[in-house]
C-alpha positions as CSV (number, residue, x, y, z in Angstrom):
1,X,58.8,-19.9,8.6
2,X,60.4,-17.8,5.8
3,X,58.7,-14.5,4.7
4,X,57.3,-16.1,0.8
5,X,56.1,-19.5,3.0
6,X,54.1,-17.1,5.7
7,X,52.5,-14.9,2.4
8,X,51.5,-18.4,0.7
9,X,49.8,-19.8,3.6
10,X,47.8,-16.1,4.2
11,X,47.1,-16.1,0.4
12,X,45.5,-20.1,0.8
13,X,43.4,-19.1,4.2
14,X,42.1,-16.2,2.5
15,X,40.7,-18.2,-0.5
16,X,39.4,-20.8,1.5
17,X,37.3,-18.0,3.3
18,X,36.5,-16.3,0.4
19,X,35.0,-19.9,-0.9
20,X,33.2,-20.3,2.5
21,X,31.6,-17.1,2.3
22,X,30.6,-17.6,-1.6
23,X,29.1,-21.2,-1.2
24,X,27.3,-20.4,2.5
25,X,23.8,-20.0,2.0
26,X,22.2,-16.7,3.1
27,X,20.4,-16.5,6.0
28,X,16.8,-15.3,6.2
29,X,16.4,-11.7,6.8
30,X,15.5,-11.3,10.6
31,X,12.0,-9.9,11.2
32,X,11.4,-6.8,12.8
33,X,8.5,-5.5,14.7
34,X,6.8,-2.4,13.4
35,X,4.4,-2.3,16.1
36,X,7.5,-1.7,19.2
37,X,9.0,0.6,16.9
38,X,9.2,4.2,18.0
39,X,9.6,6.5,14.4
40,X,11.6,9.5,14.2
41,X,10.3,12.5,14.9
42,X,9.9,15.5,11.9
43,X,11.6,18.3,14.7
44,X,14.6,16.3,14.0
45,X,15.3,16.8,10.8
46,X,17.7,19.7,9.9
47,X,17.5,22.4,6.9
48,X,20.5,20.8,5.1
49,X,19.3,19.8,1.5
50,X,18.2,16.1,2.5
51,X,16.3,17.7,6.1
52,X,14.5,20.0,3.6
53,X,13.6,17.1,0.6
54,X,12.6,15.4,3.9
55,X,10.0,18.2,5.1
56,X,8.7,18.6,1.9
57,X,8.3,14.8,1.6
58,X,6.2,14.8,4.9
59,X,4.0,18.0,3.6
60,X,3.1,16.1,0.7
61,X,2.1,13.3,2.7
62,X,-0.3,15.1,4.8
63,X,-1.1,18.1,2.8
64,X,-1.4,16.3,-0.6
65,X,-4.5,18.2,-2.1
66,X,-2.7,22.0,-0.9
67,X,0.9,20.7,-2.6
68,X,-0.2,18.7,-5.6
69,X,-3.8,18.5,-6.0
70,X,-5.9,19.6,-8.4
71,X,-6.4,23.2,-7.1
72,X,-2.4,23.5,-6.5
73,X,-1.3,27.2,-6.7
74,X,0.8,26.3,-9.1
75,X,-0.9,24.4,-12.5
76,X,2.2,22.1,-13.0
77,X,2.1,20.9,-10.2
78,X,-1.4,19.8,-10.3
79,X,-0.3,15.3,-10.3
80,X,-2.7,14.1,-8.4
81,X,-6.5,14.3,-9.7
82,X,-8.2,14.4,-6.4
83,X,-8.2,16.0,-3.3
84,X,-7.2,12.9,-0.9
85,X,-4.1,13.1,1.0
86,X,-1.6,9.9,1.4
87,X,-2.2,9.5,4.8
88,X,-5.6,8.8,4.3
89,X,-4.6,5.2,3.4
90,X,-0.9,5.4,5.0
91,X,-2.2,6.7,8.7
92,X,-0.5,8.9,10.5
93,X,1.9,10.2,7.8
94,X,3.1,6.5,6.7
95,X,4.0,4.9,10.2
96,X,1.0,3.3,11.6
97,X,1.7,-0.3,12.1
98,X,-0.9,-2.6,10.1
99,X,-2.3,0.8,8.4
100,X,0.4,-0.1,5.1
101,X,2.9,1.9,7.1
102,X,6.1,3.6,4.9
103,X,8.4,2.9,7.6
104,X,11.2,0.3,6.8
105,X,9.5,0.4,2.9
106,X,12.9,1.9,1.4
107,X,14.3,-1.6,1.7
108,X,11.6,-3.6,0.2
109,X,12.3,-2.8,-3.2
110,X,13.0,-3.6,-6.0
111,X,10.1,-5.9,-5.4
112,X,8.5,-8.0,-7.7
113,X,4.6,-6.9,-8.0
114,X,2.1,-9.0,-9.8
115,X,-0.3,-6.1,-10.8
116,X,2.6,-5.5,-13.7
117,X,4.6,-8.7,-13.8
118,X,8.0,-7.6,-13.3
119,X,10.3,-6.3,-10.9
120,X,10.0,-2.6,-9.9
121,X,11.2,0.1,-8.2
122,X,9.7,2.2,-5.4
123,X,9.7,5.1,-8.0
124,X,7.2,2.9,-9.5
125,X,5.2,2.4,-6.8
126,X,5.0,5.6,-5.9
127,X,3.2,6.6,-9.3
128,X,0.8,3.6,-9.0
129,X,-0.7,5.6,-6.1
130,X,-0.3,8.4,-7.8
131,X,-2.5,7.3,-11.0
132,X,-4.9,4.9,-9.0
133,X,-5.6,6.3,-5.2
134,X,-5.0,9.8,-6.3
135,X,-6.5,9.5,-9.5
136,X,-3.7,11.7,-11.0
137,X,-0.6,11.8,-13.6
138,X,2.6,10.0,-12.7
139,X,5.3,12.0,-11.1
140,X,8.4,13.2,-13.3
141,X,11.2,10.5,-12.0
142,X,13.7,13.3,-11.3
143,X,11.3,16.2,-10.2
144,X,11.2,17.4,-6.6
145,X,8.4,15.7,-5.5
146,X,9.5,12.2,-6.3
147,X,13.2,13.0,-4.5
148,X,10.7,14.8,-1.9
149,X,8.6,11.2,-1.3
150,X,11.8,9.4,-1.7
151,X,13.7,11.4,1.2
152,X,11.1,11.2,3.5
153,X,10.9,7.2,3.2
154,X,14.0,7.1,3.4
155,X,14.2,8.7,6.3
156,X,11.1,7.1,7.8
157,X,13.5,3.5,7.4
158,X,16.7,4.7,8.8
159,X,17.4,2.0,11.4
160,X,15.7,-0.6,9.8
161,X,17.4,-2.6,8.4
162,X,17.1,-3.7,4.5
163,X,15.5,-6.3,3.5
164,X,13.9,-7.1,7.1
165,X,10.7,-9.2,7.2
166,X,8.7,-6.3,8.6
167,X,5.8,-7.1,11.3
168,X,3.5,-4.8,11.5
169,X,3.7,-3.6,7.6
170,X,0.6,-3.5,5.0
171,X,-2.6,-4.9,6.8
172,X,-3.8,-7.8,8.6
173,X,-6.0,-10.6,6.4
174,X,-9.2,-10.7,8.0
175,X,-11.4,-14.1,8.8
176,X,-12.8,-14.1,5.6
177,X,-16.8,-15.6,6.1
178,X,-17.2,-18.6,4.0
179,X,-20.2,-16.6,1.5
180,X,-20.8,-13.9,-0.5
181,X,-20.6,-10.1,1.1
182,X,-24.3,-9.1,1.7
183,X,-24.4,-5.0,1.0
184,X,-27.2,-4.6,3.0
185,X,-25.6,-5.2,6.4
186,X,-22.7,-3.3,5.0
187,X,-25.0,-0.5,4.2
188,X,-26.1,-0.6,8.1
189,X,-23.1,-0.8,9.3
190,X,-21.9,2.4,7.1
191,X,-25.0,4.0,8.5
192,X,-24.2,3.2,11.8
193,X,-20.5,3.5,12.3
194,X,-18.7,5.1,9.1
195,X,-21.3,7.9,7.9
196,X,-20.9,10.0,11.0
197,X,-17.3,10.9,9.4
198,X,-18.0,10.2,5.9
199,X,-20.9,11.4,4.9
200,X,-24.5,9.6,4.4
201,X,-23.4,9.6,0.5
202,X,-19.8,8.9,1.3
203,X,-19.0,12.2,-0.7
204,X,-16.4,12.8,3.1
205,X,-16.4,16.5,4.9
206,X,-14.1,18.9,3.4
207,X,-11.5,20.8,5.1
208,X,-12.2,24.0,7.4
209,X,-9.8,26.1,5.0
210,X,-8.2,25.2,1.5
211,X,-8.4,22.4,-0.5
212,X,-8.8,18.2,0.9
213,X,-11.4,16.6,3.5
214,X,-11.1,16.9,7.3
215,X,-12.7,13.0,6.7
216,X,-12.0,12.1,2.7
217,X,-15.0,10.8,0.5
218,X,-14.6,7.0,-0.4
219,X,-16.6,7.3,-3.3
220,X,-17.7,9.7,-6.0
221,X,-15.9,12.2,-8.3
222,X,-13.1,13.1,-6.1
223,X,-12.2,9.4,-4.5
224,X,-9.9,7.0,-5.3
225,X,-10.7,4.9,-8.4
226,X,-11.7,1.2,-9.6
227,X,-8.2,0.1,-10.5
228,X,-6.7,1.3,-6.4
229,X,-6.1,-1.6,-3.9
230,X,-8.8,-0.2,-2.2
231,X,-11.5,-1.7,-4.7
232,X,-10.0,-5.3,-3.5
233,X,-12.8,-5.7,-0.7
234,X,-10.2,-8.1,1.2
235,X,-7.7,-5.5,1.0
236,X,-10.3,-2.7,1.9
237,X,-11.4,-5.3,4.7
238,X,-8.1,-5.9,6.3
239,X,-7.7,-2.2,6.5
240,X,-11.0,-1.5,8.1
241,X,-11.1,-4.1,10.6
242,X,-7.8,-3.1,12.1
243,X,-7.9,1.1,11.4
244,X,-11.4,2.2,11.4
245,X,-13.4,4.5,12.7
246,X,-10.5,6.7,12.7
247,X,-8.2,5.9,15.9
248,X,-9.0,2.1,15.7
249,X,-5.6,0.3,16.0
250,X,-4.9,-3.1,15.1
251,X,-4.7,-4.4,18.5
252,X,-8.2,-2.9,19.5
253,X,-10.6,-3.8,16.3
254,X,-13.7,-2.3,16.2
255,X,-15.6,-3.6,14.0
256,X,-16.1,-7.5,13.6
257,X,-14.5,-9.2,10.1
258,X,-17.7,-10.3,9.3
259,X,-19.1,-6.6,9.6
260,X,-15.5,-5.6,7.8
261,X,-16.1,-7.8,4.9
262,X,-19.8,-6.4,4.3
263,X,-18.9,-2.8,4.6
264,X,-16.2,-3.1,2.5
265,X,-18.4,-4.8,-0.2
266,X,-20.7,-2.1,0.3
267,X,-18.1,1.1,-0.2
268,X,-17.0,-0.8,-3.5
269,X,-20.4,-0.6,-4.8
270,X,-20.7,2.9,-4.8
271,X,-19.9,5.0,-8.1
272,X,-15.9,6.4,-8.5
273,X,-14.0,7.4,-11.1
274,X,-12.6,4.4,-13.7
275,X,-9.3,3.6,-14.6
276,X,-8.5,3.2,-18.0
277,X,-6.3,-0.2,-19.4
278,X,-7.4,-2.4,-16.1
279,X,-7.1,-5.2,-19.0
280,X,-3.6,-5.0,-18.7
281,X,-2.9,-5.1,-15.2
282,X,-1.8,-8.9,-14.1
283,X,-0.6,-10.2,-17.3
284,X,0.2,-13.6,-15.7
285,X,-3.3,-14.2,-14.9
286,X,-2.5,-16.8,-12.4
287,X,-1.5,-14.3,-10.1
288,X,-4.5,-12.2,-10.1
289,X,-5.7,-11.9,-6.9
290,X,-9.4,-13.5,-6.4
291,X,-10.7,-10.6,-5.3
292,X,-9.7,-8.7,-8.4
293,X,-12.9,-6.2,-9.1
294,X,-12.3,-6.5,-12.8
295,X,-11.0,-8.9,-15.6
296,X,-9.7,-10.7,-17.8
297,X,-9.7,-13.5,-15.4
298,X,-8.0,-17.0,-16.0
299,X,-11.1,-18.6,-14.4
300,X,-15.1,-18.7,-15.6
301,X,-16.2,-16.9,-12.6
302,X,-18.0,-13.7,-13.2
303,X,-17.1,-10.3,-12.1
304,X,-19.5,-10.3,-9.6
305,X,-17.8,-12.9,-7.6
306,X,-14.6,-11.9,-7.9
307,X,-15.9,-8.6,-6.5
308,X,-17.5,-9.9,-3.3
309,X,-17.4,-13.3,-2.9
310,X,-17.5,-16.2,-2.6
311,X,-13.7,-16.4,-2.7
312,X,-13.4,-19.9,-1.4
313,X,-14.4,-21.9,-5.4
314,X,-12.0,-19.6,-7.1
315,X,-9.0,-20.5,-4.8
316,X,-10.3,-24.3,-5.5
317,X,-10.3,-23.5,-9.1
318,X,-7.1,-21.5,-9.4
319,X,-5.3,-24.6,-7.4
320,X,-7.2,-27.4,-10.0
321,X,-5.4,-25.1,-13.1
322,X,-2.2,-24.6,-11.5
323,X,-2.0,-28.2,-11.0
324,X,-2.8,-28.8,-14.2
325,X,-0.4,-26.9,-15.5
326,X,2.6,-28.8,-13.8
């Protein structure tokens, strides 16, 4: 075969593949299991530049009221408006399978997210906590605390791959009971089983020395406010059940859904700071979620539902418009 027939036929087999590969559909991302994952340790990481955004990173995940809160030694770094720390929600510094763990996050986004209606970045997500669980000011988008966070979820992910469905990430749904939340067994069941840590008031025990809780208030002045996933009593639910009392796992639930859903209820009724603009959050109403503590909704139920329940009707109704709409 002469040298210009051998480069024509290479130049045709390597079109056809190119074709192939366009036209092939992509195959689903393969799942991987948070829960047999073993994540890297912080005495690992080196001093070079990215080891040191890293450390920082993991400081102001477990030290968030000493590095950024509102007694921070230095004034402009006072973001967050409380003295919680990210691992109250994100146990055990962000890897705590089924407690919305950080690890393999860096590859989930850009995500689209319903609270705003678009796609956004983990930037962005970051400064949701920021200005709903922490009650503070958005971080500056090229500051050192937002490269810090960054880093350390970065590294947190490394070996995960991108994109991976990720079992064991946010929270397990609970068994949601088919009625309303009643807030007196939740307020027995916070007597019984949460106050011990929290407090009788839920007003948490602070620290031995500086600023933050040893166990972090869940309502009042200095907790998370009314527009934080937290105020979603099926999200607060699904955390409880499977995390709570501290050292719970989700493999060894303490607490029954039913007594979950009630508590949960009962936490959310207590006073906390508000959120200003929660109007604005889900501008495609159809995808606000039916437990949703405040409006506008797209449906005629009142707030009250929506808040604890029944959640059953309002799926029925949501499915009756969206079918309407079609």
């Amino acid at each position: 075969m002469s040298r210009n027939l051998s480069l024509k036929v290479a130049f045709v087999l390597v079109a056809a593949a190119s074709l192939t590969s366009r036209s092939a559909p992509a195959a689903d991302p393969p799942p991987f299991d948070l829960t047999a994952w073993t994540p890297p340790q912080l005495r690992s990481v080196g001093d070079d530049p990215f080891g040191k955004l890293v450390k920082y990173g993991h400081a102001l995940m477990v030290n968030t009221a000493n590095q950024i809160g509102p007694t921070a030694a230095d004034p402009a770094k006072r973001y967050s408006g409380n003295n919680l720390t990210c691992q109250n929600c994100h146990l055990k510094a962000g890897t705590q399978p089924y407690a919305m763990p950080l690890t393999g996050v860096w590859g989930q986004f850009p995500q689209y997210r319903g609270r705003e209606g678009e796609i956004g970045t983990l930037e962005e997500r970051i400064n949701g906590c920021m200005e709903r669980s922490m009650n503070g000011r958005v971080l500056p988008l090229d500051g050192l605390e937002m490269k810090a966070f960054l880093a350390y979820t970065k590294w947190l992910s490394n070996g995960i791959p991108d994109g991976a469905k990720l079992v064991g990430a946010g929270t397990i749904n609970i068994k949601e009971p088919d009625r309303a939340a009643d807030l007196g067994n939740g307020a027995k069941v916070y007597a019984d089983t949460c106050a011990v840590c929290h407090g009788k008031d839920g007003l948490g025990q602070h620290a031995a020395t500086g600023s933050g809780y040893q166990f972090p208030p869940i309502a009042g002045p200095d907790s998370y406010n009314n527009g934080a996933g937290m105020t979603r009593v099926l999200t607060s639910a699904a955390f409880l059940r499977h995390n709570m009392p501290l050292g719970t796992t989700f493999d060894t639930p303490v607490l029954s859904d039913a007594d979950a859903y009630d508590v949960a209820a009962y936490v959310n009724s207590l006073d906390r700071p508000a959120k200003a603009n929660l109007e604005n959050d889900f501008p495609i109403k159809m995808q606000k979620p039916v437990d949703a503590p405040y409006g506008p909704y797209v449906d005629d139920f009142p707030a009250e539902q929506h808040k604890y329940g029944p959640f059953g009707p309002i799926r029925a109704k949501l499915r009756e418009l969206a079918a309407a709409r079609k």
